[in-house]
PAZAPA-4460 file (N, C-alpha, C; in steps of 0.05 Angstrom, whole numbers, plus 32768, in hexadecimal, padded with zeros to 4 digits):
% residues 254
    n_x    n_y    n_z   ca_x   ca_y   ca_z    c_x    c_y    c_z   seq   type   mol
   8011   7FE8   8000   8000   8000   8000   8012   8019   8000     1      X     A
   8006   802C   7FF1   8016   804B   7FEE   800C   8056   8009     2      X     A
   8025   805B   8011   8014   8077   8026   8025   808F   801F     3      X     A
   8012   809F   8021   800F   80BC   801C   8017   80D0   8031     4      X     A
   8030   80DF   8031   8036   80EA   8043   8033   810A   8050     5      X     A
   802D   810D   806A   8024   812D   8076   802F   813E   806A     6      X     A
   8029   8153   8077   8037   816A   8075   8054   8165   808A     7      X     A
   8046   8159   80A5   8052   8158   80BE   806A   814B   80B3     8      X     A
   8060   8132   80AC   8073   811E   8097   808E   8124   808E     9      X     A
   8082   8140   8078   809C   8142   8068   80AD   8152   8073    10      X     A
   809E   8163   808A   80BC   8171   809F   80C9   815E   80A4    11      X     A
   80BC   8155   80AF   80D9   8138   80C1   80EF   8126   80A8    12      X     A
   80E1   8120   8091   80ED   8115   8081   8102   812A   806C    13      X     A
   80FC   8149   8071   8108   8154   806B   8124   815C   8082    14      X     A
   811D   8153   8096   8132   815E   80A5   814C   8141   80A5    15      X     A
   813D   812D   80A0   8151   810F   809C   815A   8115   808A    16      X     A
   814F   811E   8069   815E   8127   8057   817C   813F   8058    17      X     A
   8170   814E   805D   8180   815D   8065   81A0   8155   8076    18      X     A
   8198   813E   808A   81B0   8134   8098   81BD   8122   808A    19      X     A
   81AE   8118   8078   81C0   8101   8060   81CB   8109   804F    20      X     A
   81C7   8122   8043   81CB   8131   8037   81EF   8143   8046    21      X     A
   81EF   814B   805D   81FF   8156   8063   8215   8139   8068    22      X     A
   8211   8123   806D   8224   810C   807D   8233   8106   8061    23      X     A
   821F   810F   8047   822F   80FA   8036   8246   810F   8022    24      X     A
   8240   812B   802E   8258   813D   8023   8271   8138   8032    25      X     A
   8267   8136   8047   827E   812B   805D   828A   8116   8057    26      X     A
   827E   80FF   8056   8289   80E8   8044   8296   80E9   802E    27      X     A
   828C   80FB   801B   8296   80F7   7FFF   82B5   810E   8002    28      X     A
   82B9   811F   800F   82D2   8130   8016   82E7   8117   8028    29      X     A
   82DA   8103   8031   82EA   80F6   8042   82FC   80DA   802C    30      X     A
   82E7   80DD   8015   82EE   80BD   7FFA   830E   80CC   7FF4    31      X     A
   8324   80BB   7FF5   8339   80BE   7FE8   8351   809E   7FF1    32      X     A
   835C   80A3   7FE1   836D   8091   7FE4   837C   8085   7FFC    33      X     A
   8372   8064   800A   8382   8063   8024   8365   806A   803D    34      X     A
   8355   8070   8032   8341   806D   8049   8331   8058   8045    35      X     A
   8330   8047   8054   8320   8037   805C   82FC   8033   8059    36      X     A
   82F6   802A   8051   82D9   8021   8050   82CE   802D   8069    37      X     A
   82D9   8015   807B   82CC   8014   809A   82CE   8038   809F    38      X     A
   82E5   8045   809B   82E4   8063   80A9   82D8   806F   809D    39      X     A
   82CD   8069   807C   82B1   807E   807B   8291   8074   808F    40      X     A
   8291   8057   8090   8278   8057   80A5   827D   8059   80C6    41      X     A
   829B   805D   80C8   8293   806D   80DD   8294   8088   80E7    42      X     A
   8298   8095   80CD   8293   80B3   80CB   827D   80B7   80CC    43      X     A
   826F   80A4   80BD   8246   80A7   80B2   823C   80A2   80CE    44      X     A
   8243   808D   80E2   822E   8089   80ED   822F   80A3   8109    45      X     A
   824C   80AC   8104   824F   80BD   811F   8242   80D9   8118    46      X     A
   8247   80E8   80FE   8236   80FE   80F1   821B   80F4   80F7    47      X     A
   8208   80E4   80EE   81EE   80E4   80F5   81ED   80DC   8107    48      X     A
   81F8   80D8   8121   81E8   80CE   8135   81F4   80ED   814A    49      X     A
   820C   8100   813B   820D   810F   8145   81F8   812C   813F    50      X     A
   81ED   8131   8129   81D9   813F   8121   81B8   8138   812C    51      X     A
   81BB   811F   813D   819B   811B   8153   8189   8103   8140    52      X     A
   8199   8103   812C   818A   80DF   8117   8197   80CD   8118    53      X     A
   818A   80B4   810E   818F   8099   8117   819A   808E   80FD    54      X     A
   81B4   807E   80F6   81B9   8070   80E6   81AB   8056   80D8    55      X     A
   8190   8068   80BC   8183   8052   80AD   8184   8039   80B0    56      X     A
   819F   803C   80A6   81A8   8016   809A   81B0   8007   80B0    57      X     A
   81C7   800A   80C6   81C2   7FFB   80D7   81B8   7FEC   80DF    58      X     A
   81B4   7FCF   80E3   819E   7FC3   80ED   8192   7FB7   80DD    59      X     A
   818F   7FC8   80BF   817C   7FC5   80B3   8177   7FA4   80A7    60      X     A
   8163   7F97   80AA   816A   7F71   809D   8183   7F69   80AD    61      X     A
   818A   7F81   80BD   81A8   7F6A   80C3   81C9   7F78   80B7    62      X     A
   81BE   7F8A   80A2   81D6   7F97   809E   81EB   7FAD   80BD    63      X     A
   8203   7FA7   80AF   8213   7FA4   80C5   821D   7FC4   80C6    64      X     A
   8214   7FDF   80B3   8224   7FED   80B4   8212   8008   80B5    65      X     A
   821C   801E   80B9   820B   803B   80A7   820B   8040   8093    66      X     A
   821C   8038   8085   8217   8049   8069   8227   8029   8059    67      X     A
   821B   802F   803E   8220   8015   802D   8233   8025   800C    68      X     A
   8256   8018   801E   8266   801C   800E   826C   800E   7FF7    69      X     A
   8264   8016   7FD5   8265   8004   7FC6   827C   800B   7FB6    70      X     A
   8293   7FF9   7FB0   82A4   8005   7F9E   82A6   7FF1   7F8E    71      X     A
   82AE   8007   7F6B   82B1   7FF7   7F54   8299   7FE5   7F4B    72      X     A
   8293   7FCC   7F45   828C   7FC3   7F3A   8275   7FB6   7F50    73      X     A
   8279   7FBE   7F67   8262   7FC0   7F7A   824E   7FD3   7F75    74      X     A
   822F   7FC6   7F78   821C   7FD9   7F6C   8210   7FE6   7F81    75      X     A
   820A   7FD7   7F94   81FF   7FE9   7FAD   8207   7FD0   7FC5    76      X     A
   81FB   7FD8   7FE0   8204   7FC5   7FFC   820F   7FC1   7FFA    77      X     A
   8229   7FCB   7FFC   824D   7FC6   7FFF   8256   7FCA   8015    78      X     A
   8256   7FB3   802D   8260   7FB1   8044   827E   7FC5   804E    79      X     A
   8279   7FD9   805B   828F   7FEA   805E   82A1   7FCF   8071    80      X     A
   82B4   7FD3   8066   82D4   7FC5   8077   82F0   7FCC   8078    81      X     A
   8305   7FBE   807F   831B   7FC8   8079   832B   7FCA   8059    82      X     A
   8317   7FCA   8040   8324   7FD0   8028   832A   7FF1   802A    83      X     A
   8345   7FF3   8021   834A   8013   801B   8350   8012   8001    84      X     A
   833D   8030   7FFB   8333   8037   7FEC   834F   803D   7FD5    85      X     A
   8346   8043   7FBF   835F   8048   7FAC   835F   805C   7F94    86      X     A
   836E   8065   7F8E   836D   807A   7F7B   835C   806A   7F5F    87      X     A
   8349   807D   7F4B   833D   806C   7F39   8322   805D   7F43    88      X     A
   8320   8057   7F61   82FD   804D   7F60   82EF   8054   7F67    89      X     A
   82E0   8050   7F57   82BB   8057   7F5C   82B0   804D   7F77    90      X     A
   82B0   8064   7F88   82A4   805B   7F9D   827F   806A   7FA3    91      X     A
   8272   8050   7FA6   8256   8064   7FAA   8249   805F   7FCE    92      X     A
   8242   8077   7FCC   823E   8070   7FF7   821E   807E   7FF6    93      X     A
   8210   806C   7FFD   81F4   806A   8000   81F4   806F   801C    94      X     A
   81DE   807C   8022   81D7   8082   8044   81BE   8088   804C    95      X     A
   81B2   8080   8061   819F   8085   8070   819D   8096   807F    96      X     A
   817F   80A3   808A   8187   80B8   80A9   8167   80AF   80B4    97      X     A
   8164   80AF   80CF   8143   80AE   80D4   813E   80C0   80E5    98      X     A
   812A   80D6   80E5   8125   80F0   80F7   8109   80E9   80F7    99      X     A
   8106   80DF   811F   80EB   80EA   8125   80D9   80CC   8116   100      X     A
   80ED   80BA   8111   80D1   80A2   80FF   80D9   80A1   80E4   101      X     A
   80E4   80B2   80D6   80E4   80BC   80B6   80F5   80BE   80A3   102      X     A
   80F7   80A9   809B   8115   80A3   8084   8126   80BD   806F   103      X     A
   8142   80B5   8075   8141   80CF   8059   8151   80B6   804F   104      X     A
   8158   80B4   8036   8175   80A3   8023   817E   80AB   8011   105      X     A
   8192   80AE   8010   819D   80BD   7FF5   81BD   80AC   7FF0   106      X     A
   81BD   80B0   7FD7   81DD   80A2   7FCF   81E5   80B6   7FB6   107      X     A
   8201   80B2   7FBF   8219   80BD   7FAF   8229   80AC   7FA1   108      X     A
   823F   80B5   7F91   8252   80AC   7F75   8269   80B7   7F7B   109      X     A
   8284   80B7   7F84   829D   80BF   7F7B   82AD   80B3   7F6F   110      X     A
   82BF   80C1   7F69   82D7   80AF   7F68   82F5   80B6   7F6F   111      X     A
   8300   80A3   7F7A   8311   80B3   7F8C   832C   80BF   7F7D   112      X     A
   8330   80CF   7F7D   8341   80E7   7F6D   8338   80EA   7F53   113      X     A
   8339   80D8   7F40   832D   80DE   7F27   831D   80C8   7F1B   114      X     A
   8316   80C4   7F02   8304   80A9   7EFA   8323   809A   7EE4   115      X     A
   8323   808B   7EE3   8337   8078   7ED4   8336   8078   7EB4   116      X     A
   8324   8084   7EB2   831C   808A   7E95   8301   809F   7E8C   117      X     A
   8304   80A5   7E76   82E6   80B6   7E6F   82D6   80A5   7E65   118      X     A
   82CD   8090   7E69   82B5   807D   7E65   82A2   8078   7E86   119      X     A
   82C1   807A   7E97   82B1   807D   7EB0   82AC   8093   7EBB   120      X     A
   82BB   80A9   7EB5   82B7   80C5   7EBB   8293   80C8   7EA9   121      X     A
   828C   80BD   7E8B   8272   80C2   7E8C   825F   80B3   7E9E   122      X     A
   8263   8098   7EA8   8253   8087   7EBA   824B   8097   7ED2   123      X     A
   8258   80A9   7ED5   8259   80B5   7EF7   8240   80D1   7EE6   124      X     A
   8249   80D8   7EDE   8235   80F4   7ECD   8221   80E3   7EC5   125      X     A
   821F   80CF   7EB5   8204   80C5   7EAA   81F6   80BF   7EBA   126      X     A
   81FA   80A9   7ED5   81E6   80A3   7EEB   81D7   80C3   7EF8   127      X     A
   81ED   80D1   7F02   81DE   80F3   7F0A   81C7   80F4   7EFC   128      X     A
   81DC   80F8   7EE1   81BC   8109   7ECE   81A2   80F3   7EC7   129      X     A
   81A7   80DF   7ECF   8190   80C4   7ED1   817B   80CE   7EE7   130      X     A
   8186   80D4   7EF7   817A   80D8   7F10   8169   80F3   7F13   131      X     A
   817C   8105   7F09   816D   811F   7EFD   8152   811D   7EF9   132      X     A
   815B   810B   7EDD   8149   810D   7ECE   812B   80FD   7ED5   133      X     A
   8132   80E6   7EE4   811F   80DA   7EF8   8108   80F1   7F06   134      X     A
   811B   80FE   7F10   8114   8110   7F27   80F7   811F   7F20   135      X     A
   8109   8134   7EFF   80F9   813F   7EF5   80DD   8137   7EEC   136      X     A
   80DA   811F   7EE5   80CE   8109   7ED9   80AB   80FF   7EEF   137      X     A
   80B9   8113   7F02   80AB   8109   7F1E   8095   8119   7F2B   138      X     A
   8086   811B   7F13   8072   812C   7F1B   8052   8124   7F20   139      X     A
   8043   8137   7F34   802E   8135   7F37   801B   8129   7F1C   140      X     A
   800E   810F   7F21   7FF9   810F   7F0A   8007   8104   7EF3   141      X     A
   8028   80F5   7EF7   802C   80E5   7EE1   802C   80D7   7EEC   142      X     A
   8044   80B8   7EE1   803C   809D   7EEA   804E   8096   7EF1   143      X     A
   805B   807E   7EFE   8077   8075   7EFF   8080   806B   7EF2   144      X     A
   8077   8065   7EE2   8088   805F   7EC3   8090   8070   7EB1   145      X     A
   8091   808A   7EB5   8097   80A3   7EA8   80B2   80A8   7EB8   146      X     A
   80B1   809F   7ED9   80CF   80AC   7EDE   80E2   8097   7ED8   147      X     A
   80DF   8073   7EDE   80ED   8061   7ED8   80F6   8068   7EBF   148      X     A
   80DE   806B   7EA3   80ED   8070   7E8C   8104   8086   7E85   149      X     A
   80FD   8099   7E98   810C   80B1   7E91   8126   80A6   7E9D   150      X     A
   812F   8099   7EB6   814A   8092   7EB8   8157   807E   7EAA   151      X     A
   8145   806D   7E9D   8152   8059   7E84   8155   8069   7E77   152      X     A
   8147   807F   7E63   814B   8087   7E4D   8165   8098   7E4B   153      X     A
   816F   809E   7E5A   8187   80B5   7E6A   819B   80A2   7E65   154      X     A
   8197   808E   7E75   81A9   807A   7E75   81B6   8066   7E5D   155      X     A
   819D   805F   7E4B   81AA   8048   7E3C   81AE   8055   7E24   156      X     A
   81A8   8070   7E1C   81B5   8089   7E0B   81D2   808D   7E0D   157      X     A
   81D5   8083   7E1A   81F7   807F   7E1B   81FF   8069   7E1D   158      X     A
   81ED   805A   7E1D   81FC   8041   7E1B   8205   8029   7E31   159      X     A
   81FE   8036   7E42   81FC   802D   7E65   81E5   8016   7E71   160      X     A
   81EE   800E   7E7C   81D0   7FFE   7E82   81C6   8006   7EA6   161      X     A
   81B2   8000   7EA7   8196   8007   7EC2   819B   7FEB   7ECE   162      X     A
   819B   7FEA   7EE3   81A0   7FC6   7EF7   8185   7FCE   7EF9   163      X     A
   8173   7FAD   7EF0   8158   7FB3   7EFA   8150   7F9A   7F16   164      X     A
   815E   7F8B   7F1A   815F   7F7F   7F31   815F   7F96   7F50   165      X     A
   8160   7FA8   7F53   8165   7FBB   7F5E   8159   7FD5   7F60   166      X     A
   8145   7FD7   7F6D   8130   7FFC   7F66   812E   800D   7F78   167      X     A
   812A   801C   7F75   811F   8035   7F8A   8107   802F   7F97   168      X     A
   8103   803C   7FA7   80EB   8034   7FBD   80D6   804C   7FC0   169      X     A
   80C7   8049   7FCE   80B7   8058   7FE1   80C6   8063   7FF4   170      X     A
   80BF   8075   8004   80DB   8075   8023   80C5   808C   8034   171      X     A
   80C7   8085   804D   80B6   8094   8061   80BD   808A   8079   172      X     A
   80AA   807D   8088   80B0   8070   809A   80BF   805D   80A4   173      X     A
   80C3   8049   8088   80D8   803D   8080   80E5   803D   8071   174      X     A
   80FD   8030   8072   810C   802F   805D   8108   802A   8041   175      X     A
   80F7   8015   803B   80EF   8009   8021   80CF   800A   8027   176      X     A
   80BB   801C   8013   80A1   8016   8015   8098   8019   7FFF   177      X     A
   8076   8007   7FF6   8071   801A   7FDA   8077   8034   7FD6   178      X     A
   8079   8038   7FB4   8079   8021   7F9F   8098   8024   7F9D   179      X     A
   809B   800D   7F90   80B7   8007   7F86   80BD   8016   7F6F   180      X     A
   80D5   8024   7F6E   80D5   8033   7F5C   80F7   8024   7F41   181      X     A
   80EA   8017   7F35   80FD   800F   7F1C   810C   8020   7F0C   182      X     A
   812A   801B   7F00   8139   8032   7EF3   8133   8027   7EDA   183      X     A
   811B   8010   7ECF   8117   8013   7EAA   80FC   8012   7EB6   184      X     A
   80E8   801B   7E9B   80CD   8015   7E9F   80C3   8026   7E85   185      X     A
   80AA   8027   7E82   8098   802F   7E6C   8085   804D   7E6E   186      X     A
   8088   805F   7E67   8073   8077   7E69   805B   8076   7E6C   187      X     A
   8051   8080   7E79   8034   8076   7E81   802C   8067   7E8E   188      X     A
   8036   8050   7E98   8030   8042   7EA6   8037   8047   7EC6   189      X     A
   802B   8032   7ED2   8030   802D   7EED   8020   8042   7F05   190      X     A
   8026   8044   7F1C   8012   8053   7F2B   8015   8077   7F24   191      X     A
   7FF8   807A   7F27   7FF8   80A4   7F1E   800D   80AB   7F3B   192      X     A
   801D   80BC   7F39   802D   80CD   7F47   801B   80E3   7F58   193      X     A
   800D   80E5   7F70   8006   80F1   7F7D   801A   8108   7F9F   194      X     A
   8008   811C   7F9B   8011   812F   7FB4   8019   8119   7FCA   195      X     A
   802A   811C   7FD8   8034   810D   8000   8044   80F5   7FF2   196      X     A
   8043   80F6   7FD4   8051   80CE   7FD2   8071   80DD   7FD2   197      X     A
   8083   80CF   7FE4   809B   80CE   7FE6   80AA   80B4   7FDB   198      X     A
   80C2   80B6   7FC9   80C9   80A3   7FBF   80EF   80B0   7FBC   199      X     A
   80FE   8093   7FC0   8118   8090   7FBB   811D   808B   7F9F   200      X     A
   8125   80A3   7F8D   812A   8090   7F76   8154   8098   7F6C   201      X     A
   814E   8077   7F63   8177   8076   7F6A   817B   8062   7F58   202      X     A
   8183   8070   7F3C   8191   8064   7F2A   81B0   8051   7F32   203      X     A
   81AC   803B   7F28   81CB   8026   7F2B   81CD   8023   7F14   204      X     A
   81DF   8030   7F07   81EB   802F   7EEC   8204   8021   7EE5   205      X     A
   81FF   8005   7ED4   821E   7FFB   7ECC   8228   8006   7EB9   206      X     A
   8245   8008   7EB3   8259   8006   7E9F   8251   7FEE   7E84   207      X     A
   824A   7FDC   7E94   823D   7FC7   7E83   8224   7FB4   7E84   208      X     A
   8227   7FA2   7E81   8207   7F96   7E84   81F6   7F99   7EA0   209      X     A
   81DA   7F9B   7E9C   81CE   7FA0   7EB6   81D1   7F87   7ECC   210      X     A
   81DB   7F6B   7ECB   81D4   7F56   7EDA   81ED   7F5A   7EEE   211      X     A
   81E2   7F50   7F06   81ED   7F57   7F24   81E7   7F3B   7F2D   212      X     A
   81FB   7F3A   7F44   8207   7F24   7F54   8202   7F30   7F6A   213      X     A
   81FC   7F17   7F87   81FF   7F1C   7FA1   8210   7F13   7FB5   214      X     A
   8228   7F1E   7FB7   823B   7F0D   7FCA   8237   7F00   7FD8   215      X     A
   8240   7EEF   7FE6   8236   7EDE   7FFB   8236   7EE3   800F   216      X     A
   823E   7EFA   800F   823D   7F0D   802C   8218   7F13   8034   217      X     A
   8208   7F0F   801A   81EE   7F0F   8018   81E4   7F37   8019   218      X     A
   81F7   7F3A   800E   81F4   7F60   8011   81FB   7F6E   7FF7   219      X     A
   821A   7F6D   7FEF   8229   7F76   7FE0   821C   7F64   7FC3   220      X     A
   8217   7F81   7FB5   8211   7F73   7F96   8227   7F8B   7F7B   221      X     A
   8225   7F70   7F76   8243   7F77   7F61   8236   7F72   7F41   222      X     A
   823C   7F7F   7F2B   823B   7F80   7F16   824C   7F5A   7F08   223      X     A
   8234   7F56   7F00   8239   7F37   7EF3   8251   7F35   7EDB   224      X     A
   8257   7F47   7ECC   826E   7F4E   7EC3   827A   7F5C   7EC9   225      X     A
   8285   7F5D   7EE5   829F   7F73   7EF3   829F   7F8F   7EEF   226      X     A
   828D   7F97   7EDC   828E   7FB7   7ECB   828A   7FCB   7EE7   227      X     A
   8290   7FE4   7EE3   8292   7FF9   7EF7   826A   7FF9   7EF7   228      X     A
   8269   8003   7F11   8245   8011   7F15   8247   8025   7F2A   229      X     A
   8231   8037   7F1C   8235   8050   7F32   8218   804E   7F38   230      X     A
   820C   8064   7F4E   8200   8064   7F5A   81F4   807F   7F66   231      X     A
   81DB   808B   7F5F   81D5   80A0   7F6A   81B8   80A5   7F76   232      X     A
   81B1   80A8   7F8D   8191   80A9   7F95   8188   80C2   7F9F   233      X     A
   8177   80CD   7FA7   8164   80E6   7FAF   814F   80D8   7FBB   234      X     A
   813E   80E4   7FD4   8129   80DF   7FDF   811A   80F3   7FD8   235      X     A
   80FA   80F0   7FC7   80FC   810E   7FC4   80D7   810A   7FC6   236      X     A
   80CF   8120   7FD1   80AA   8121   7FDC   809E   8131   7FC5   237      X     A
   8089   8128   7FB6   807A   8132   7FA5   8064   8140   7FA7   238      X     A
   8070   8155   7F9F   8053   8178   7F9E   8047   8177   7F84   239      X     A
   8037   8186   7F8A   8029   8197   7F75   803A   81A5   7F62   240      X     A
   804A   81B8   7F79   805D   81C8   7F68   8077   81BE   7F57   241      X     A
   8075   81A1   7F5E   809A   8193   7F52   80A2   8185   7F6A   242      X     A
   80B8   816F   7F5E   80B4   815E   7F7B   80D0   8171   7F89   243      X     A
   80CE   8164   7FA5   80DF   8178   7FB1   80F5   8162   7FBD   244      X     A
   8110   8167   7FB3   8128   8156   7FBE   8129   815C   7FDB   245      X     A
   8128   8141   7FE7   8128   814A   8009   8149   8143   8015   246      X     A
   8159   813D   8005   8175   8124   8007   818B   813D   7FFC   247      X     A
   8189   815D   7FFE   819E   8164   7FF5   818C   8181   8005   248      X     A
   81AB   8198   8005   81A6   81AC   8016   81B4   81C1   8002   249      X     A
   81B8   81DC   8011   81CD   81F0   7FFF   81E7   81E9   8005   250      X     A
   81EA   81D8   8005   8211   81D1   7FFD   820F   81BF   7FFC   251      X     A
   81F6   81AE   7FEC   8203   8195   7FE8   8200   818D   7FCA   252      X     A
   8218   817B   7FC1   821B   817C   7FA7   8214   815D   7F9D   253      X     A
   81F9   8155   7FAD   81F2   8133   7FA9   81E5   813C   7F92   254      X     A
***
């Protein structure tokens, strides 16, 4: 079932945004060569639990960490540990915040000092503007198959492929709620886009084919042909007026 969110609602979910939003500039100034996995989540979990919110993922099914470090050819739930990080990878750091009951999630793309090539330097720009374009896509009185299409169409215009094993969500109270929000799909279709619906939408874009693997760690999913994937999400609450990004602030460059 969709639920439809307050007014009261979107303060609180705006204020979680806002903190995920600030943890993961912090994070992303901290990606460079020689740091450790483990010391970005425990930068993440001490920022949000120091700003008065609760670390999302934690807990979450069982996951062991705050924030889900994916590098290279890791597509998303990438167990932060002792790998240090290296000049050349694609690191993407997904994160949670909960204020008051009320999810925010948002994920980021770097790479640490530069990209290894300009095929991956566009992978990192193409997922963004996927998501963009999602975003825009996200209006009162269309459907969900107007924004899925719009981040395929972004995407496989270059040549890239959408992981469809893997979608965006609902997000409110919990973490994952209706509807599920897919990165391919068809115009017109699927549920009409109404006022209070809050939704995560977070393009996973490969280098190469869309099919994904699950480590046996039962978390970490990796690209079935090794190819680089990046990764970008927004939590964002739908008006009348345009939907409104709740997962980024004035200095933040998610």
């Amino acid at each position: 079932m969709i639920e439809l969110k307050s007014a009261q609602d979107r303060e609180k979910m705006r204020r979680a945004g806002r903190i995920v939003a600030e943890v993961l500039q912090l994070l992303k100034a901290r990606v460079r060569a020689g740091v450790r996995t483990r010391d970005l989540d425990q930068l993440a979990e001490a920022e949000i639990r120091a700003r008065g919110a609760v670390p999302a993922f934690k807990g979450y099914h069982g996951y062991p960490a705050s924030v889900c470090v994916s590098v290279n050819e890791q597509v998303v739930h990438g167990i932060p540990g002792l790998r240090p990080l290296r000049r050349h990878d694609l690191v993407s750091l997904d994160l949670g915040a909960v204020v008051d009951g009320f999810v925010g999630d948002a994920a980021i793309s770097v790479f640490v000092e530069e990209p290894p090539n300009d095929r991956a330097a566009e992978l990192l720009t193409v997922t963004q503007t996927a998501l963009g374009a999602g975003i825009q896509a996200a209006q009162v009185g269309a459907r969900l198959g107007d924004v899925s299409a719009a981040v395929q169409e972004v995407v496989e215009q270059r040549g890239f492929s959408v992981v469809r094993d893997f979608v965006g969500h609902g997000v409110g109270r919990a973490m994952h709620e209706d509807p599920q929000v897919p990165n391919y799909g068809t115009r017109g279709r699927g549920v009409v886009l109404r006022p209070g619906l809050a939704i995560a939408i977070e393009p996973m874009v490969n280098l190469g084919g869309y099919q994904v693997d699950v480590l046996e760690d039962g978390w970490t999913v990796v690209t079935r042909d090794g190819s680089l994937s990046c990764h970008f999400e927004h939590t964002i609450f739908l008006d009348p007026g345009g939907p409104e990004i709740l997962t980024q602030n004035a200095k933040s460059l998610v």
